[in-house]
KOLGU-352896 format. One line per 5 residues: number of its first residue (from 0); their letters; for each residue x negated, y negated, z of C-alpha. Coordinates in steps of 0.25 Angstrom, whole numbers, plus 5000, padded with zeros to 4 digits. Example, Ala and Ser with C-alpha at 12.3 -4.5 7.8 and 13.67 -1.06 7.14 Angstrom:
residues 2
0	as	4951 5018 5031  4945 5004 5029
***
This chain:
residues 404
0	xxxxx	4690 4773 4904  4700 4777 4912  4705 4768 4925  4705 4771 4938  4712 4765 4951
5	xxxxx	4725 4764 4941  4738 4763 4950  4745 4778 4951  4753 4780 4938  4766 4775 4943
10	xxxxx	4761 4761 4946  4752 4761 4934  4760 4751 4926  4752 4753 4913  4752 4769 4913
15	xxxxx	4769 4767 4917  4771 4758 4905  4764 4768 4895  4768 4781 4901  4784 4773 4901
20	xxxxx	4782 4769 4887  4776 4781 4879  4786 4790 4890  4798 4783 4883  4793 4784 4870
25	xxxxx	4789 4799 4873  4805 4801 4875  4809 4794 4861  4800 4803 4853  4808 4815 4860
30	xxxxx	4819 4810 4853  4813 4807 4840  4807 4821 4840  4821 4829 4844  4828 4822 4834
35	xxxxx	4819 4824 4822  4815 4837 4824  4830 4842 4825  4833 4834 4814  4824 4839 4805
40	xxxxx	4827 4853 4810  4842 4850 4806  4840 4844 4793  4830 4854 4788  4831 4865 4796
45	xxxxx	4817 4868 4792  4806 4872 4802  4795 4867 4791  4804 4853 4791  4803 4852 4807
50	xxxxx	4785 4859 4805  4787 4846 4794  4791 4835 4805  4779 4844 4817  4767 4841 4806
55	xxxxx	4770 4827 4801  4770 4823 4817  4756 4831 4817  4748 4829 4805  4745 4812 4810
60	xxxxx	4738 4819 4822  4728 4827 4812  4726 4816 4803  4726 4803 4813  4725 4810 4826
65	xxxxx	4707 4807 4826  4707 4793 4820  4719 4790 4829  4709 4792 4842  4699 4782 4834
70	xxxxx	4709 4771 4836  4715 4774 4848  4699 4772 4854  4698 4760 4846  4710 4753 4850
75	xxxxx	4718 4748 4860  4726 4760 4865  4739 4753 4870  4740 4746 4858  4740 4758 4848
80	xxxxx	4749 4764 4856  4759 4752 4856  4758 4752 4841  4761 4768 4838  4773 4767 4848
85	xxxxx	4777 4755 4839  4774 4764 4827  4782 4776 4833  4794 4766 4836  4794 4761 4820
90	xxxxx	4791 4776 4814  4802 4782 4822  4812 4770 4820  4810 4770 4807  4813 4786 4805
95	xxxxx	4827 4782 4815  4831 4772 4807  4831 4783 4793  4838 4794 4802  4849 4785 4807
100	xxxxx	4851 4779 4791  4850 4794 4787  4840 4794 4777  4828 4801 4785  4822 4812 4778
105	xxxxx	4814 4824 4783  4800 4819 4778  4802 4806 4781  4803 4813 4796  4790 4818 4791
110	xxxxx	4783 4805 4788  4789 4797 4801  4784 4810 4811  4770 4806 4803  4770 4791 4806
115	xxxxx	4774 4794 4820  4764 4803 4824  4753 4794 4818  4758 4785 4827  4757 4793 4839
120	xxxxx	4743 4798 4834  4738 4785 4837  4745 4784 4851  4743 4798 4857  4730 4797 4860
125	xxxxx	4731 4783 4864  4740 4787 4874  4732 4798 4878  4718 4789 4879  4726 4779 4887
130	xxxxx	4731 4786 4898  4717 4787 4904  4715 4771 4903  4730 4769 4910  4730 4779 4921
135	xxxxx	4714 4783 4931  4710 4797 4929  4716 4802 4939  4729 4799 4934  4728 4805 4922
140	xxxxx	4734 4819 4925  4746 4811 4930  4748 4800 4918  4746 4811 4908  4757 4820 4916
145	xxxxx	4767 4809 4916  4765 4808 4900  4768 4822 4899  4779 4822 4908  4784 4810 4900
150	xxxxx	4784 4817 4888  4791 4831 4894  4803 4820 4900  4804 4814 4885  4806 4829 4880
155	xxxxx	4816 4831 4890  4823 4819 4888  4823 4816 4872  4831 4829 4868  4840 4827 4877
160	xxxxx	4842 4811 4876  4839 4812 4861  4850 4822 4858  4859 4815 4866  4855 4801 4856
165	xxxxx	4855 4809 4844  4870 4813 4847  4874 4801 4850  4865 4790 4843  4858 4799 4831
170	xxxxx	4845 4804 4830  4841 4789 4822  4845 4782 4834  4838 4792 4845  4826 4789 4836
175	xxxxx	4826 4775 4836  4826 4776 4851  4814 4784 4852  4807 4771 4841  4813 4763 4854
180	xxxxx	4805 4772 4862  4790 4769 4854  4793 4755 4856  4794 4755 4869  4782 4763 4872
185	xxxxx	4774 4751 4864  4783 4740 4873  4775 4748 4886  4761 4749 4879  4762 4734 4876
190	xxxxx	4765 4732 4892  4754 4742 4897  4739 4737 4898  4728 4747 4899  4712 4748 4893
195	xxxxx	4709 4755 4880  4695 4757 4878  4691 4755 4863  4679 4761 4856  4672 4751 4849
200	xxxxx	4678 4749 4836  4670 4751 4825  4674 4749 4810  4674 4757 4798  4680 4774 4794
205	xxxxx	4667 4777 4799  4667 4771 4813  4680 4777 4815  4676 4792 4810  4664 4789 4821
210	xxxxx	4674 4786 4832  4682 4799 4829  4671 4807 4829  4666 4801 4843  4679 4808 4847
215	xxxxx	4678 4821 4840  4664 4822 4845  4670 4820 4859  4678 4832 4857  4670 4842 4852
220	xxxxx	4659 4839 4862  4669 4841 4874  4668 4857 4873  4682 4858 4882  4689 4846 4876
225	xxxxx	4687 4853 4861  4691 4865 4867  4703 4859 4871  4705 4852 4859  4705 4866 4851
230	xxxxx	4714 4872 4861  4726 4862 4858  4724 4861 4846  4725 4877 4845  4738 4876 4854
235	xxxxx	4746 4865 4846  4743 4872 4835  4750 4884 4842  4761 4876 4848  4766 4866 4835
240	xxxxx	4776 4876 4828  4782 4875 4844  4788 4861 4838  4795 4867 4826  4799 4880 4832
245	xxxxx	4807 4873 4845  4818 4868 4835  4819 4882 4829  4818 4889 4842  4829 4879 4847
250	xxxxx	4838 4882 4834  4837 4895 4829  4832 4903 4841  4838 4899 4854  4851 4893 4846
255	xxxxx	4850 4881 4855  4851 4869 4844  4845 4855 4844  4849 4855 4859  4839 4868 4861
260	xxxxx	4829 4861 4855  4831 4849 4863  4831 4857 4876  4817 4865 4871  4811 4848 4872
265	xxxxx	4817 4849 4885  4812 4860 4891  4798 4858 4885  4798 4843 4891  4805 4845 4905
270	xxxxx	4791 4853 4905  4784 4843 4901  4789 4835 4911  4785 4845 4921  4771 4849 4916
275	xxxxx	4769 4832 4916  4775 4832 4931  4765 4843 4935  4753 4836 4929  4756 4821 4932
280	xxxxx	4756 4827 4947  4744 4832 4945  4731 4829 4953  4717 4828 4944  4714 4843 4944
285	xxxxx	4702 4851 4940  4704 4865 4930  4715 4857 4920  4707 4867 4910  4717 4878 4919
290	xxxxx	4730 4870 4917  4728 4867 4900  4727 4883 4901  4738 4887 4909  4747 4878 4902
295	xxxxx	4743 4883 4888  4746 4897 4894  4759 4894 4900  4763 4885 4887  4761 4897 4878
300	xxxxx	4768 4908 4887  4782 4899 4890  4782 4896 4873  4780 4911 4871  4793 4912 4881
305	xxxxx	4802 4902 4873  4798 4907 4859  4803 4922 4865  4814 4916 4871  4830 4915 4866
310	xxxxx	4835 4910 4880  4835 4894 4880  4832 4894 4895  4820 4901 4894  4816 4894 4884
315	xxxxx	4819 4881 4889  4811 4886 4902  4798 4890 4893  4799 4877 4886  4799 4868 4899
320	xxxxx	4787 4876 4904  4780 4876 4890  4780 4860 4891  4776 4860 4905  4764 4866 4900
325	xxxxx	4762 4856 4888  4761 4845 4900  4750 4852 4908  4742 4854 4896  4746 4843 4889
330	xxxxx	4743 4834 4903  4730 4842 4907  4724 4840 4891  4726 4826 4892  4718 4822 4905
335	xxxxx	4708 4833 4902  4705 4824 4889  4708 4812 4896  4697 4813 4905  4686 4821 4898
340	xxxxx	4687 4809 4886  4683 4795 4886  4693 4787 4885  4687 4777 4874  4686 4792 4865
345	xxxxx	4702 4795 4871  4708 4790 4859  4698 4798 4849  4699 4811 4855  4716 4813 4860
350	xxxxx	4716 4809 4845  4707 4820 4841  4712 4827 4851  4726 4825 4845  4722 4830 4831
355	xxxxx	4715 4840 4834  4726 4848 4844  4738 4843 4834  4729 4845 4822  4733 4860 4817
360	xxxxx	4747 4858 4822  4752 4854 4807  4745 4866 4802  4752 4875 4813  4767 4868 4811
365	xxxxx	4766 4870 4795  4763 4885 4799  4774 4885 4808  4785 4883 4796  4779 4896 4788
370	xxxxx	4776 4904 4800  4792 4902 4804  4796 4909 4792  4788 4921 4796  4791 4921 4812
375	xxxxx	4802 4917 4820  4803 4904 4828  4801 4911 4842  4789 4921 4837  4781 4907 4834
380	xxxxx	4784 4900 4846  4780 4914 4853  4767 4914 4845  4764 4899 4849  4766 4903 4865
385	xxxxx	4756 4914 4864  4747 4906 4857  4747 4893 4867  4745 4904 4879  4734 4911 4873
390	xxxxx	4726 4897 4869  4728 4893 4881  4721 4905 4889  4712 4905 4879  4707 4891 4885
395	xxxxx	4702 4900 4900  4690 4904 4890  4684 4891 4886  4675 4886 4894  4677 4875 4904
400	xxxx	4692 4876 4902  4697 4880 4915  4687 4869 4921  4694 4857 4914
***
């Protein structure tokens, strides 16, 4: 059920107060993620410590990411949400609140990464299924653009905020503002008002195995969405050791410290920002088959140039242009899905969805910590560029692609 004659976007006062709230809380976990990540690095200086943090943030989505869909379709939407921003804001509070009395440990980063993204299982593809019941069709292009744009502004911003607060307040007080940030994002939720279609709730493991198989089923009978599905998963895969080898690339190649790494999260954002101006301008357009393509390629060629690069401004510059692709793709997925789903299946197949394209990237982060001590940093991160570029050309053969 999507809604049409909806007020345009900026006059929408329940899209405002979502996208405001979840935009905020976007920002705060930009600061949570520099900060931990460098400090892992610093304490351990451990690439397999740092792959440690990468697969305790991914394995909920493996485990939880299909049964989080049932729920999300069987409850009120805006409500779950409200409750995993409050359960983001006490999980992270709660890792603050060690750092800053100096008794957090590196597994305990572990265990708080693990809560978290459980939490965010459950919201993700709330989020995802209620864009279509806030915004009409039409719009959708445009309100998933301005998510991404939202999402490349907080990249550009944390590092740069974050580092400033870390020097002056310590990385247990930055923390606590991004748990400010989660609370928030519930405070907006619980002034926003829009419909949830729910699935007829019936009881019992087995009802609930039935409801997740409805979803599943949805997939694999949608020849182009499973396809799709395949192909993410394929590129994530290829694209997870690109979180643990940023901070080596930042430290050990280019020389440019935790101020390098921060700049790489710029440059990769202000892309972002770009690739979500380009789509949220966007009209409803016909061959978005052609842009997930295009976007593959050129996301594969610009990480091939920053892995083969030891010049910080060429590297900066492929970074912005490797996450103005991650928009258009990222932009162009969503409302494909968006609109070729029913919204009361949403909840069930984004999850699915989810654990399916995040599912092998534990596997492929493990690997990354044995592969590094047989291949240097840079040789990787080129491999993982040539890889992206060739799944995404791949994609021109199957069938009905460039029609999307």
């Amino acid at each position: 059920m999507s809604i049409s004659g909806q007020a345009p976007l900026s006059r929408n006062r329940n899209f405002v107060l979502v996208w405001a709230g979840q935009s905020l809380s976007m920002f705060g976990s930009r600061l949570t993620y520099i900060s931990l990540m460098w400090w892992v690095l610093e304490e351990t200086g451990s690439a397999s410590a740092l792959a440690g943090v990468a697969i305790a943030a991914a394995l909920p989505v493996l485990f939880f990411g299909p049964l989080a869909g049932v729920f999300v379709d069987r409850l009120d939407r805006r409500r779950l949400m409200l409750a995993m921003d409050l359960a983001n804001g006490v999980i992270i509070g709660t890792a603050a609140t060690l750092l800053m009395i100096g008794v957090l440990q590196v597994w305990e980063i572990y265990l708080f990464m693990t809560l978290a993204s459980t939490a965010t299982v459950f919201h993700r593809p709330a989020l995802q299924s209620s864009i279509p019941n806030l915004v009409s069709q039409g719009e959708l292009m445009r309100a998933n653009g301005l998510y991404q744009l939202s999402a490349g502004a907080a990249g550009i911003t944390g590092p740069a905020v974050g580092g400033i607060l870390v020097g002056m307040l310590g990385s247990g007080d930055t923390m606590l503002l991004d748990a400010g940030t989660f609370l928030l994002a519930a405070v907006s939720l619980a002034l926003a008002s829009f419909p949830s279609p729910r699935i007829e709730v019936k009881k019992g493991l087995g009802a609930i195995i039935s409801d997740l198989a409805v979803g599943l089923r949805f997939l694999r009978d949608s020849r182009i969405l499973f396809f799709m599905l395949i192909l993410f998963a394929l590129i994530n895969f290829i694209l997870a050791p690109t979180s643990i080898l940023f901070p080596i690339m930042a430290k050990d190649v280019l020389h440019a410290g935790a101020r390098g790494f921060g700049l790489f999260g710029s440059a990769l954002s202000l892309g972002m920002v770009i690739g979500g101006l380009f789509t949220s301008r966007a009209k409803r357009g016909r061959h978005r088959g052609l842009l997930i393509i295009g976007g593959l390629a050129l996301l594969g060629v610009t990480l091939a140039v920053f892995g083969l690069s030891r010049n910080m401004s060429l590297s900066l510059a492929a970074l912005g242009i490797v996450g103005f692709s991650v928009a258009l793709v990222n932009v162009t997925e969503a409302v494909i899905f968006q609109t070729r789903v029913p919204n009361d299946l949403q909840g069930r197949v984004f999850a699915a969805q989810s654990a399916v394209t995040d599912g092998l990237q534990p596997i492929s982060l493990a690997a990354t910590g044995a592969i590094l001590t047989l291949l240097a940093a840079p040789t990787i991160v080129v491999a993982c560029g040539v890889a992206a570029a060739l799944g995404g050309l791949g994609a021109l053969f199957m069938r009905g692609m460039r029609e999307l």
